[in-house]
N, C-alpha and C positions, 0 to 999 in steps of 0.2 A: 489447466496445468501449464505452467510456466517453465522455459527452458531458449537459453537465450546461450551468445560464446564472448567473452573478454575481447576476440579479435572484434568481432562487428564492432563493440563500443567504441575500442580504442579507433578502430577504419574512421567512424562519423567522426567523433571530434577533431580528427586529421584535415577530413573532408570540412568539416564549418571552418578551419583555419583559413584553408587555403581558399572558399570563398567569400569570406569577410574581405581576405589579403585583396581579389581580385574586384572588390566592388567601391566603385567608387562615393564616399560619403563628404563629401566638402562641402555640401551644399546645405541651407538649413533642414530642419528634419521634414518641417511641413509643407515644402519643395521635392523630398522624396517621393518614389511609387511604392505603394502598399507592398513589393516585393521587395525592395530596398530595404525599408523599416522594419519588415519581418528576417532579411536578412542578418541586418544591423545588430538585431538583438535573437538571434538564434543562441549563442556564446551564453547570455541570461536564461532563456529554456532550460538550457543544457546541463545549467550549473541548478536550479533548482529543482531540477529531475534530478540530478546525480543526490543531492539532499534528501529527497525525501524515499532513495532507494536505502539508506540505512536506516531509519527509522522501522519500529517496531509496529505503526499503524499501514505502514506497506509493505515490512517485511513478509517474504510468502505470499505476497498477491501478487503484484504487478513487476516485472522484472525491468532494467533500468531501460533498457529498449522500449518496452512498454508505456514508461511511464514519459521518457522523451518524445514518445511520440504523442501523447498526450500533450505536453508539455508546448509542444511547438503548437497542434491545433488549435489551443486554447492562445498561444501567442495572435495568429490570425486575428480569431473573433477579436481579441481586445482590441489589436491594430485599428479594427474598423471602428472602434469605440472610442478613438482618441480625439476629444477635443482640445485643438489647439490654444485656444483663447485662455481654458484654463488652464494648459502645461506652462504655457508664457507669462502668464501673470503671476506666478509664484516666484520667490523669491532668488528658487533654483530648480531651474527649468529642468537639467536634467534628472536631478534626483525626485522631483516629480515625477516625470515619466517614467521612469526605472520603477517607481515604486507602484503608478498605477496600473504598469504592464506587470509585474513580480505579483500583486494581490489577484489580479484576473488569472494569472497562469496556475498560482497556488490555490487558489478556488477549484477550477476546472480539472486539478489532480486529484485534490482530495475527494472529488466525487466521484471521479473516476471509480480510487481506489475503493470507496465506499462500495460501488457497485461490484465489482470485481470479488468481494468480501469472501463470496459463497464459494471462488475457486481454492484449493486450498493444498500447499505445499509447502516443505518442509526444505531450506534453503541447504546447501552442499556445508556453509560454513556451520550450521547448526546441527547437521547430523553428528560430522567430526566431534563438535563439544560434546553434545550428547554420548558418544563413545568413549570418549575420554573419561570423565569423570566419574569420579570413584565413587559416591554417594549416589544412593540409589534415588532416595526421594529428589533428588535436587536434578538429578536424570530424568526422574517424572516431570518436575515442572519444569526442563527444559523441553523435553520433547511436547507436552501438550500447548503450553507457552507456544511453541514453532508452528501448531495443526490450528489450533483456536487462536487468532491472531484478534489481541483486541480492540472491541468497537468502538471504547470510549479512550481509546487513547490520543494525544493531541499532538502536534508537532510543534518540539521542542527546536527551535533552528542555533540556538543558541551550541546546544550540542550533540552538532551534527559534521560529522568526518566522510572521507572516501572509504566505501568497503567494494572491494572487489567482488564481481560478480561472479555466481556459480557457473561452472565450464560446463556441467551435466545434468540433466535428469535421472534423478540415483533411485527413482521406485513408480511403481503404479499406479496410477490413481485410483485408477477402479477398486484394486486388490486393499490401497489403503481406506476408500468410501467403506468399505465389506468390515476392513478393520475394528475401524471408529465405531459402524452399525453395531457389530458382536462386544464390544466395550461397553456400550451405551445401556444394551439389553442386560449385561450380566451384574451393573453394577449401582445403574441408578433407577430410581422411581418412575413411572409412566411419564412427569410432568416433568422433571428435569430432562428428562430424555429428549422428550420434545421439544422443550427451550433450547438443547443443544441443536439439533436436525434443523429447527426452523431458523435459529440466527446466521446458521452457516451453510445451509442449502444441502443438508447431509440426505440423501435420499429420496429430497423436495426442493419446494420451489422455497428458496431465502426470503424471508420475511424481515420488517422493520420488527423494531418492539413492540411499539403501538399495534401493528398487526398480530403480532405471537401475543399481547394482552386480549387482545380481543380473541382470537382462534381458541386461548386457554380459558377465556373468562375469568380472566384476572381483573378486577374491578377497584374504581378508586381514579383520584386525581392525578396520583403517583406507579398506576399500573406498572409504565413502565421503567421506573425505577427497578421493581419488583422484580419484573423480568431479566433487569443485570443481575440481580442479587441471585435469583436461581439460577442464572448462568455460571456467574461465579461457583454459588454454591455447587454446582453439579461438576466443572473441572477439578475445584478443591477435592470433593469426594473421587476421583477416578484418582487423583496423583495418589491419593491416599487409601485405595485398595486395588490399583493395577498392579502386577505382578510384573515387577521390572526387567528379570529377564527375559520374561517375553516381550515386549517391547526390544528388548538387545537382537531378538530373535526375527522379530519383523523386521528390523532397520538391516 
């Protein structure tokens, strides 16, 4: 469960200004020390951490802290993977580099985020909406939309904004784990149930699909198609027999 404050954020990127300001880069890049280069391009981390904090494939997983700090780790490793001969022989040198540090950094998130998958929380901006809105069903698949964040979604960088991050942890996890169990049992079939528990680590250990095909003996070249299809299909059915006001009531 994730819970993170606006001031840290805003502290760090304060803090990368004034160390970029204070480091000296005149020199060519393959003359730098591995701390230099990783400094140099900390400001790139930063910006595509902040990226992939609004997106709906790491909304409710990894909080921008989180994902910064991945963000930067994964800077490191690439660091050490830069061969110079082929940044230089391109046509432009830096956009080169920017771009095979940027693919290594955006790799190393989205797995991250991948992994993270099974933790699961409901963002401070998305509760607010959720309350707000006067249509109940559309309340349903904002709130489940928020708890089931999903697996097959892709990052659009195209349209991608700043979203400020949540100041608080606004509920329980445990008490929401408990939740989601007693939803799962009152409204869907043994097998959707289970597709849901094992994609998201509700109770157990978070499974691939490939693995929930095999655990369900779901058979076939497409198994795990199958298993989005009853994931999907097992959210559709909760939006569309959960009792909205309870859910008003949980939140």
């Amino acid at each position: 469960m994730k819970c993170y404050s606006v001031q840290n954020y805003i502290r760090y990127k304060k803090d990368i200004k004034q160390i970029v300001k204070r480091t000296d880069f005149c020199r060519p890049w393959d003359e730098m020390t591995r701390d230099e280069l990783v400094t140099l391009f900390l400001p790139l981390a930063e910006n595509l951490a902040r990226k992939f904090s609004t997106t709906q494939q790491a909304s409710g997983v990894m909080t921008i802290n989180d994902l910064i700090q991945e963000a930067n780790k994964n800077l490191v490793i690439a660091v050490d993977k830069i061969i110079w001969e082929t940044i230089y022989e391109a046509e432009d040198p830096e956009q080169r580099l920017k771009s095979f540090l940027s693919k290594r950094i955006k790799g190393g998130v989205r797995r991250a985020v991948d992994i993270n998958r099974g933790t699961m929380r409901i963002p401070e901006h998305k509760l607010n909406e959720i309350r707000k809105n006067d249509t109940d069903r559309v309340q349903l698949e904002m709130f489940f939309n928020s708890v089931f964040v999903s697996l097959d979604k892709m990052l659009d960088d195209a349209n991608i904004g700043f979203e400020v991050p949540d100041k608080i942890k606004s509920y329980n996890p445990e008490l929401l784990c408990s939740y989601l169990l007693n939803l799962l049992n009152q409204h869907l079939s043994d097998r959707e149930s289970d597709v849901i528990k094992f994609s998201f680590g509700l109770g157990c250990d978070k499974l691939s699909a490939k693995q929930i095909a095999d655990k369900l003996n779901i058979k076939g070249d497409s198994a795990y198609v199958r298993v989005s299809q009853l994931k999907k299909q097992a959210i559709d059915k909760l939006v569309d027999n959960v009792d909205y006001s309870q859910v008003i009531d949980f939140l």
